[in-house]
N, C-alpha and C positions, 0 to 999 in steps of 0.2 A: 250201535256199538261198533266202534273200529276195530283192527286190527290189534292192539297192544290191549285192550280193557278186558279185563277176565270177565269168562262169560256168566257167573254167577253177579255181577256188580249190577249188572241191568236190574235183575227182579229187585236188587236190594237198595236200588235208588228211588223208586216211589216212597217206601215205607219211611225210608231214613228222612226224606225230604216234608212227608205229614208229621217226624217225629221234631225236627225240627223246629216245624212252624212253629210249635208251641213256646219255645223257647223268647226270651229278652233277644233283641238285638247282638248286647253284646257278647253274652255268652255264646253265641252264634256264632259271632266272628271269629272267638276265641277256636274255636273248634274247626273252623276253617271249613272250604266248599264241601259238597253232598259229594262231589268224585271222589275227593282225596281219601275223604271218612271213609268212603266204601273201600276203596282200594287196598287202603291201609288193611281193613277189617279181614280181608280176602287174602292178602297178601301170601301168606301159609297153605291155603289150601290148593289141592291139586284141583286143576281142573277136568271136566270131564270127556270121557272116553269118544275119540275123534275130533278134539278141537285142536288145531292147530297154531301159535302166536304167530302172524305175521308169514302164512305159506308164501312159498313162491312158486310162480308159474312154471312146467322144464320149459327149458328150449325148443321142443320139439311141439311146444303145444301154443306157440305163440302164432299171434294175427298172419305175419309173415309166411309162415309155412305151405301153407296151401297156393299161395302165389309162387312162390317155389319149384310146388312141384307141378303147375299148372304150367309153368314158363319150360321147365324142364320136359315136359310131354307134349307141348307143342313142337317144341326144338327138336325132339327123337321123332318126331312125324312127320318134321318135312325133312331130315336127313332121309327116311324112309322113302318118300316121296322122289325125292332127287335121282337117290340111287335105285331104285326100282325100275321106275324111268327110265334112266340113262341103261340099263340091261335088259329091258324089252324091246322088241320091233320087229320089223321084217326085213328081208333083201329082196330087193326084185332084180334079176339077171334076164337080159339081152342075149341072144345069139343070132346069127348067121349061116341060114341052112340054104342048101341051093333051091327049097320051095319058097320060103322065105324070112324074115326075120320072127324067132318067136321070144316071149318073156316070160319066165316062169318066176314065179314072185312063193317064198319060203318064209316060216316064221323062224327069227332070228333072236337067240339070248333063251336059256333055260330059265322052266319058274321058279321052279327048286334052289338055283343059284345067286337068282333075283333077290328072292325074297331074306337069301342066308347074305348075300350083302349089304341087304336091307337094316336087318337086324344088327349085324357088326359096327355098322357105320353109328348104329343110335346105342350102341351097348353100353360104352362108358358113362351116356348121361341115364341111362333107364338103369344103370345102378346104385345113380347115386338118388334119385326117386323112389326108388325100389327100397333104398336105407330110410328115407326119409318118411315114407307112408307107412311101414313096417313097424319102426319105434313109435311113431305118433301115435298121441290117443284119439289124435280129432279125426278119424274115420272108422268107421264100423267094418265088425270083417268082410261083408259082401260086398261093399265101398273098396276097400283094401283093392282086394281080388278085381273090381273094374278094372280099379288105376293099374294091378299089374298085367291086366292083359288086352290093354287099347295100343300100345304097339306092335308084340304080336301076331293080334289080329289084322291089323292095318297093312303089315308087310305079308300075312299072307293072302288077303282078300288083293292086293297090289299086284301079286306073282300071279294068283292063279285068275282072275277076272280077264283081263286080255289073253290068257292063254284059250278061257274056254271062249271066248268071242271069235277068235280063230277060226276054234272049230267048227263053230256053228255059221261063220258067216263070212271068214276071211277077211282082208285087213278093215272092210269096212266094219266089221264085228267086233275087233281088236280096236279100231278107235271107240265105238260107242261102250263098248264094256271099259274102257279105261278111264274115259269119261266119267260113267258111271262109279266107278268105285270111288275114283274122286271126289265127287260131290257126295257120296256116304260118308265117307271117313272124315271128309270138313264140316259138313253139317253134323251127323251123327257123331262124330267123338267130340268135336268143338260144344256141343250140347251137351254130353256125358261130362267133358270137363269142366265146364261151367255148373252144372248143379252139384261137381262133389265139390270144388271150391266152394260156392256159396254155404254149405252146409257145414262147410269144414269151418269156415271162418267165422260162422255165429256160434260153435261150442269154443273155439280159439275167445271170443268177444267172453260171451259167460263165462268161462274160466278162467279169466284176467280182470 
């Protein structure tokens, strides 16, 4: 049964079509195809409660969507990336004492600050993500809730990972923890966003 055939014409097209048979040729023809006759027959009545003629898909719940916001959350995460980056490090400073030259090396750029220009720099596109996942029906609410909080998390595991490497080990600490976050947040969110797209795009598929 398509879209436009009322959904009582189905059961009524067996019966009508043995009723038929019986029939001469011509008076058959006269009477015209087993659709029509149903259709016609039907035509008056309402049909039943939740069928809709010919729904349409929203916007928001199309194949596309999830590519969307998949593209959009990669984009917010290497802005994060960038600027995180670029507000961590250290200084190593030089002096000249008459014992003789010493270097005192300091960590440079707050986490705090890091991580809140992390976030600014990705905010206009994690809003419009944030509209998009929000209206959609193709994520469930703990889905939802991922997608809203893998940037985030990424800009604060970003800020504070090389800070506490610091501590614990100084700047060779501070590479390997920065490292490490790295490789969490590429593999571990790149695999978070990859299973709620897949899953977004086969109820997007079923529902089209």
């Amino acid at each position: 049964m398509n879209g436009t055939t009322h959904p009582l014409v189905a059961t009524y097209l067996d019966d009508l079509a043995r009723m038929l048979g019986d029939l001469e040729p011509g008076e058959r023809a006269e009477l015209g195809p087993p659709d029509a006759i149903a259709q016609a027959a039907y035509a008056d009545r309402a049909a039943p409660p939740g069928y809709q003629r010919g729904a349409r898909v929203p916007l928001t719940s199309r194949p596309w969507v999830p590519v969307v916001v998949a593209l959009l959350q990669g984009l917010s995460l290497l802005l994060v990336i960038l600027v995180v980056g670029a507000s961590v490090g250290w200084v190593e400073e030089s002096s000249a004492t008459p014992a003789g030259e010493t270097s005192v090396t300091t960590y440079g750029g707050s986490s705090l600050a890091a991580a809140l220009a992390g976030g600014l720099a990705a905010l206009p596109l994690w809003i419009v993500m944030a509209l998009l996942v929000g209206i959609s029906v193709l994520w469930r609410p703990r889905e939802k809730v991922a997608h809203l909080l893998v940037v985030p998390v990424a800009a604060v595991l970003f800020a504070a990972g090389p800070s506490l490497g610091w501590s614990l080990a100084g700047p060779a600490g501070m590479v390997v923890a920065a490292w490490t976050v790295l490789a969490l947040v590429v593999a571990g969110g790149g695999w978070l966003l990859y299973r709620l797209t897949i899953s977004a795009r086969r109820r997007a598929s079923a529902a089209g």
